[in-house]
C-alpha positions in Angstrom: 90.6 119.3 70.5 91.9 116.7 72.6 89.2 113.2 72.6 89.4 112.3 76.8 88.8 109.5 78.2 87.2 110.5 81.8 88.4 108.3 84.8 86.7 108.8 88.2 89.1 109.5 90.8 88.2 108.4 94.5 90.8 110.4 96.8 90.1 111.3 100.8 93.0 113.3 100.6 93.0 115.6 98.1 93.2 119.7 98.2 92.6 122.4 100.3 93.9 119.1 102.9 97.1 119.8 103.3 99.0 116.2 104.3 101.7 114.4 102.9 99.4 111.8 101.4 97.8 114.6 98.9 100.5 115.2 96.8 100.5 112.3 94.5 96.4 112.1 93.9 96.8 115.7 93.3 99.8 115.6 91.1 98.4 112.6 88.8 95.2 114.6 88.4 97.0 117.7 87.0 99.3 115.7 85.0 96.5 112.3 83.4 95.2 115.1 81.2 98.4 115.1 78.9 97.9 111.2 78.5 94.3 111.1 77.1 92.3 110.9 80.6 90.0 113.6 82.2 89.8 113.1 86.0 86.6 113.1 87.9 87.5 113.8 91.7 85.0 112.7 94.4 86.8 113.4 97.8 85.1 114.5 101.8 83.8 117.7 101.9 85.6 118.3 105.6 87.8 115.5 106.6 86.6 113.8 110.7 90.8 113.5 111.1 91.8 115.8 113.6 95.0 115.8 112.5 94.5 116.8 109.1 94.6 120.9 107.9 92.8 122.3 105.5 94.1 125.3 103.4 92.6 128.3 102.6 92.1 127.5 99.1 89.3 125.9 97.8 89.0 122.9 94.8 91.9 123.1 92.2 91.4 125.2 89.1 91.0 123.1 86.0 89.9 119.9 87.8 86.4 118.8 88.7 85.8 117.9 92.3 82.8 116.7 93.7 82.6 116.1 97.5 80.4 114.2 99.8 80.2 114.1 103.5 81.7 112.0 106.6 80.5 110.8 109.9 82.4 110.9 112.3 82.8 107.8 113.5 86.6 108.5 115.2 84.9 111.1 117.0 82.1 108.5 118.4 84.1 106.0 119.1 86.4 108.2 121.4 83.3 109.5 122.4 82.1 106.2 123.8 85.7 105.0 125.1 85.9 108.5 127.3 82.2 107.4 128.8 83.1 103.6 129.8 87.0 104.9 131.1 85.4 107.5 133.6 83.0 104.2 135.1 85.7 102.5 135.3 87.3 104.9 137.0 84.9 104.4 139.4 85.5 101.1 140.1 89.3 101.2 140.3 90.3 100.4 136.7 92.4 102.0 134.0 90.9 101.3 130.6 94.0 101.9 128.1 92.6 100.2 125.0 89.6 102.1 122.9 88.1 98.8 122.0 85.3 100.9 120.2 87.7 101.6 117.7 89.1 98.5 117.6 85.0 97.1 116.6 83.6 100.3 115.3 86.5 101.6 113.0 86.6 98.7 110.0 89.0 98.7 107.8 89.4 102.2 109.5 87.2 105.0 111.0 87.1 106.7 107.0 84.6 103.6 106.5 81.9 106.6 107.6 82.6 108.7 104.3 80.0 108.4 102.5 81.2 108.2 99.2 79.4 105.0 97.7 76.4 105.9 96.7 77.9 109.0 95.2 81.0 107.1 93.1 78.0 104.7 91.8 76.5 108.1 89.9 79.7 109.1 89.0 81.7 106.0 87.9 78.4 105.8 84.7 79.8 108.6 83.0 83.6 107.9 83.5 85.5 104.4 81.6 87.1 103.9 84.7 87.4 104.1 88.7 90.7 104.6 90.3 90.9 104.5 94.1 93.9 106.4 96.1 94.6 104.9 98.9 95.0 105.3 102.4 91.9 105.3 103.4 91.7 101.7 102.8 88.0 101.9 103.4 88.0 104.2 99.8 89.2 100.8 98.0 86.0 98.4 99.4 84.0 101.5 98.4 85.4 101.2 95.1 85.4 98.0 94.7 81.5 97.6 95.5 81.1 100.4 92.7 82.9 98.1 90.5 80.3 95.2 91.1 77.5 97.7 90.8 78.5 99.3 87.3 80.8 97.0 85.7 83.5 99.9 85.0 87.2 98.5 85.0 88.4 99.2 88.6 92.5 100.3 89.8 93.4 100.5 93.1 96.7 102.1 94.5 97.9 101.0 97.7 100.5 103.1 97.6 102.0 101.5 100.9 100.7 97.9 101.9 97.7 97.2 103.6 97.2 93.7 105.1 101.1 93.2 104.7 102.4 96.4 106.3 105.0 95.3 108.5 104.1 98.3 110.8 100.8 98.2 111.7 99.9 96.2 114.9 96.3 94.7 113.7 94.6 93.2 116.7 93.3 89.8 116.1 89.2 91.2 114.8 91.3 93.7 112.5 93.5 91.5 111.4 91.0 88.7 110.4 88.6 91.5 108.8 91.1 93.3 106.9 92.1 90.1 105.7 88.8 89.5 104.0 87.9 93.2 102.6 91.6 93.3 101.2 90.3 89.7 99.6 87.4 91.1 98.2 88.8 94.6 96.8 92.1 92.1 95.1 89.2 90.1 93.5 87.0 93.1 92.4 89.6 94.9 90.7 91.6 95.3 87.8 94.8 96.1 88.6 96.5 96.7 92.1 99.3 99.4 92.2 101.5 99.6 95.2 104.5 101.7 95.5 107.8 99.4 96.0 109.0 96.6 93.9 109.5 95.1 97.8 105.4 95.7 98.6 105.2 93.8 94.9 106.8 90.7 96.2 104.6 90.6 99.1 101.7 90.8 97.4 102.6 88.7 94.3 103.1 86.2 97.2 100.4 86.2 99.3 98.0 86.3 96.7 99.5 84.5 93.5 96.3 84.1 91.7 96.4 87.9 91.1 99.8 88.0 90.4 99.3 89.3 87.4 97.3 92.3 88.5 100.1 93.6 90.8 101.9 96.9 89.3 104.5 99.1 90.6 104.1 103.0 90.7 106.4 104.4 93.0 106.0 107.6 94.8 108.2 110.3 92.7 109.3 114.3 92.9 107.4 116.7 92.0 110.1 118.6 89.9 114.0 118.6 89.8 115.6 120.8 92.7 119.4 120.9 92.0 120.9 122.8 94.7 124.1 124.8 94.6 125.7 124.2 98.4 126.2 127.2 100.4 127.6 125.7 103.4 128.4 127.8 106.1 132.1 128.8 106.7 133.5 126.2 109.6 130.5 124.0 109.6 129.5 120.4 108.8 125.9 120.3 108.7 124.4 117.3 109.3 120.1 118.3 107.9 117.1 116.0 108.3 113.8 117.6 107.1 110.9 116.3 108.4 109.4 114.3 112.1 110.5 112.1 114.0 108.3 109.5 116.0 108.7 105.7 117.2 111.5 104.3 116.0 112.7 106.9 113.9 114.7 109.0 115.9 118.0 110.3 115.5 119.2 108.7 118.7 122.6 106.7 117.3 123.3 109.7 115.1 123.6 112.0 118.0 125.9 109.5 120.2 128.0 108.9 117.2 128.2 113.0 117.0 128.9 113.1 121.0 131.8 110.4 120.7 133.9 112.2 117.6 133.4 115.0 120.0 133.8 118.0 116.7 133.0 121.6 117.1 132.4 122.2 113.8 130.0 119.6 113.1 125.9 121.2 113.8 123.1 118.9 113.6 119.9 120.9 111.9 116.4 119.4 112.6 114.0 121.1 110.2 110.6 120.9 111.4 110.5 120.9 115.4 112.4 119.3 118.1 112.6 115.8 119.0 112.3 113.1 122.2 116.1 113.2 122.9 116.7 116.6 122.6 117.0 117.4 126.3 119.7 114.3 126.1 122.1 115.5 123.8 121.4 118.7 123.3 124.7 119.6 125.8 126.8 117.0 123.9 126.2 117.6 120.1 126.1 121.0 118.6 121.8 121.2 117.5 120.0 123.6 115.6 116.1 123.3 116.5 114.0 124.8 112.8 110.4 125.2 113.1 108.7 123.4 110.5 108.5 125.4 107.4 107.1 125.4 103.7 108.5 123.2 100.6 110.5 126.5 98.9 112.1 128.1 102.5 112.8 123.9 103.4 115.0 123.5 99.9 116.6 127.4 100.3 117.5 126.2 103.7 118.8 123.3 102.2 121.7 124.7 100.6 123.4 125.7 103.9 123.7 121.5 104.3 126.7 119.8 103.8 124.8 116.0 104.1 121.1 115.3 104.6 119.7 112.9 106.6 117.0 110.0 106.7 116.3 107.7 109.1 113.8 104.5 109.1 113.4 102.7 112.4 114.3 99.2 113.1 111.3 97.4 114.4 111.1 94.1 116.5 109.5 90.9 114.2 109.9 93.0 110.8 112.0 91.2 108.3 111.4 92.8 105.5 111.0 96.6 104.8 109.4 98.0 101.9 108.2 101.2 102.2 110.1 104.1 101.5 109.3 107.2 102.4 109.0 110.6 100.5 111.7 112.5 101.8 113.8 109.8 100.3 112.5 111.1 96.8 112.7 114.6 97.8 116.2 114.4 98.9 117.4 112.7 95.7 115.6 115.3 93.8 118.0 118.0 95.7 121.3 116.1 94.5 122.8 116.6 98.2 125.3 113.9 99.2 122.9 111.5 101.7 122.9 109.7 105.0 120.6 106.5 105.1 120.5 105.0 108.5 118.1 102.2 107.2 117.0 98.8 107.7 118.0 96.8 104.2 115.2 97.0 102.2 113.3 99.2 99.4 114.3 102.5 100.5 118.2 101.6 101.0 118.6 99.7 97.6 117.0 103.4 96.1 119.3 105.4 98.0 122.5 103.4 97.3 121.1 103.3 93.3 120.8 106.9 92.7 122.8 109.0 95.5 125.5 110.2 93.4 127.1 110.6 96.8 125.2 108.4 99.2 126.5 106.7 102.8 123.5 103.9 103.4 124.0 101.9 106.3 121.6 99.0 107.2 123.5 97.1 110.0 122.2 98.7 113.1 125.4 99.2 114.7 127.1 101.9 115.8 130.3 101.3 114.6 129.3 101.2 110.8 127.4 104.9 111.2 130.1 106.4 112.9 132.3 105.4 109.9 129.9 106.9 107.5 129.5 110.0 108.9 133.8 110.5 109.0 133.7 109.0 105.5 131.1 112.0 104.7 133.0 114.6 106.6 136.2 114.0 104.9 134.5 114.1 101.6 133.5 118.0 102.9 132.8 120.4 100.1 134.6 117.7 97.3 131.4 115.6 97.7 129.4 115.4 94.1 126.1 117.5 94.3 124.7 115.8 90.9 121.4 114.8 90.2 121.7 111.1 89.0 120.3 110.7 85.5 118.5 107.8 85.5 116.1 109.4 89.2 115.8 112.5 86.7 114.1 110.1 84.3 112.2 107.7 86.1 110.8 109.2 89.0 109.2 112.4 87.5 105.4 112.7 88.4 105.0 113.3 84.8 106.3 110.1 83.7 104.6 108.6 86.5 101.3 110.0 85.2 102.1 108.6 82.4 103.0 105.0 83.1 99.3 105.4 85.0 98.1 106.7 81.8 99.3 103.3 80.1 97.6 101.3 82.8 94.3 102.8 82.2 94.4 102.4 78.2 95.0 99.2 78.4 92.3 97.9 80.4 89.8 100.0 78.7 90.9 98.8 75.1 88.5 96.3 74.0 91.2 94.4 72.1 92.8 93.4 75.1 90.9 92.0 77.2 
């Protein structure tokens, strides 16, 4: 039998929530088994975010959940803001800004899970705390556990916090997540983010823990080759996913309008868009409700090039996220369209699309070109797999890399 190292795992999103930021908490707990380490789960018993879904499943099989309550404090603060806008009403006025969110909801409105007092318990019979991030209100909880029990302390990210070039912190925010991101880099043990981009940043703005700052990127869950089936007569043109802000398929759709082809459809998997209304009498579009992982990748094989898109944004210099279509794409071997600022999730696209068509200028002229480049490559295009994504961006070898992380800062002989 198998000598485990336990490791307490503090996760607001974890299963039956079904959300996008599950899947790699989930995915390392299944997988940290293999490497030596149990998991220990604490997660909220019924999360206050109303945009969040639970399944109909209950905890995982084979992993140990324990779950504590939240407040909600979202749900007061709205609350409060919807009492104050009708007086104002009153008096003539129009208040647009929920400034009780702005001074109730620090770091963020998860601050009201009460999972500290409950992680203190837990972390005593675990060698180790790891904190998933976002909520970035788990990793001051976790770091406060560190100071109470003493147990070596990892926090991931995932995505930048203080640094995020996309989140608009007003000037209270800004100046308190400032300090709790201070306190949690000085409380812990090692700081995982998830681009070698978010790595600079950080290795920068705080060089005295330069050395804690480790890079774990988001992965796939397994391999997906697909065999194209295009459709006879059509060039289809697939993004999977939402569109909001920034990231629209606006430029896309004029390029599409000026070549002006018949047989070239764009598919949007996963519910209509802004624009649609726009273009949808200049550009052939196919509207797909949003659907499950498997029917997503069957309906992938009809595609002849997929699609992401990452907004340009005014004052951002450098991007750094990417996101995890990007990885779920790759994982497909499809040829890909990356209409992308330069930055973390181009350099990945251009490193491991076998067929890839990245462009980061912006301007028209350069997309159009790529997407005539693509349909001329047509049904020659390579649908491959590139080794080296098959290799390093598993979960599993993810897990263990994590694995690696945690043995070393338990091992008495190195510290």
């Amino acid at each position: 039998m198998i000598n485990r190292k336990k490791v307490l795992m503090i996760c607001y999103y974890f299963p039956p929530i079904v959300t996008s930021g599950v899947a790699r908490s989930f995915e390392f707990a299944k997988l940290l088994p293999h490497f030596g380490w149990e998991p220990l789960v604490l997660t909220v018993r019924h999360s206050k975010d109303p945009w969040v879904e639970d399944s109909l499943g209950g905890d995982p099989k084979g992993i140990r959940v324990q779950r504590t309550l939240e407040w909600n404090l979202a749900g007061l603060a709205d609350f409060l803001h919807g009492c104050c806008s009708r007086v104002a009403r009153l008096f003539g006025k129009n208040l647009t800004h929920n400034l009780f969110r702005e001074f109730l909801c620090i770091p963020d409105s998860q601050i009201a899970w009460f999972s500290t007092i409950r992680a203190r318990r837990l972390a005593r019979e675990c060698e180790l705390i790891y904190v998933s991030c976002s909520p970035f209100s788990s990793s001051v909880s976790g770091a406060i556990v560190k100071r109470l029990t003493g147990r070596p302390l990892v926090v991931d990210f995932r995505d930048a916090w203080s640094l995020n070039p996309h989140t608009p912190f007003r000037r209270l925010q800004r100046a308190m997540v400032n300090r709790f991101e201070r306190f949690v880099l000085g409380a812990c043990d090692a700081l995982i983010v998830n681009t070698d981009g978010a790595a600079r940043l950080y290795a920068t703005a705080y060089p005295e823990h330069r050395e804690k700052i480790v890079t774990i990127p988001n992965g796939y869950d397994v391999l997906t080759p697909v065999e194209r089936r295009a459709t006879a007569g059509d060039f289809q043109i697939m993004h999977v996913g939402t569109f909001y802000g920034s990231r629209n398929p606006d430029a896309l759709l004029e390029c599409l309008a000026e070549m002006g082809r018949d047989d070239i459809v764009f598919v949007q998997v996963g519910g209509s868009f802004d624009s649609y209304e726009r273009f949808k009498e200049r550009v052939k579009i196919k509207i797909v409700p949003p659907l499950p992982r498997e029917a997503a990748l069957e309906l992938m094989r009809e595609a002849s090039l997929l699609y992401v898109k990452q907004g340009w944004e005014p004052g951002v210099s450098e991007y750094i996220a990417v996101g995890a279509k990007t990885y779920e794409y790759l994982a497909t071997g499809l040829p890909i369209l990356a209409e992308v600022p330069p930055g973390d999730n181009a350099e990945l696209v251009q490193k491991y699309a076998l067929a890839g068509y990245v462009v980061t200028s912006n301007t028209r002229a350069e997309l159009r070109d790529a997407v005539e480049r693509a349909y001329e490559a047509g049904s020659r295009a390579s649908v491959a797999i590139h080794p080296e994504f098959a290799k390093g961006f598993s979960r599993r070898d993810l897990a263990r890399k994590l694995a690696i992380l945690f043995d070393r800062l338990t091992d008495p002989t190195s510290r």
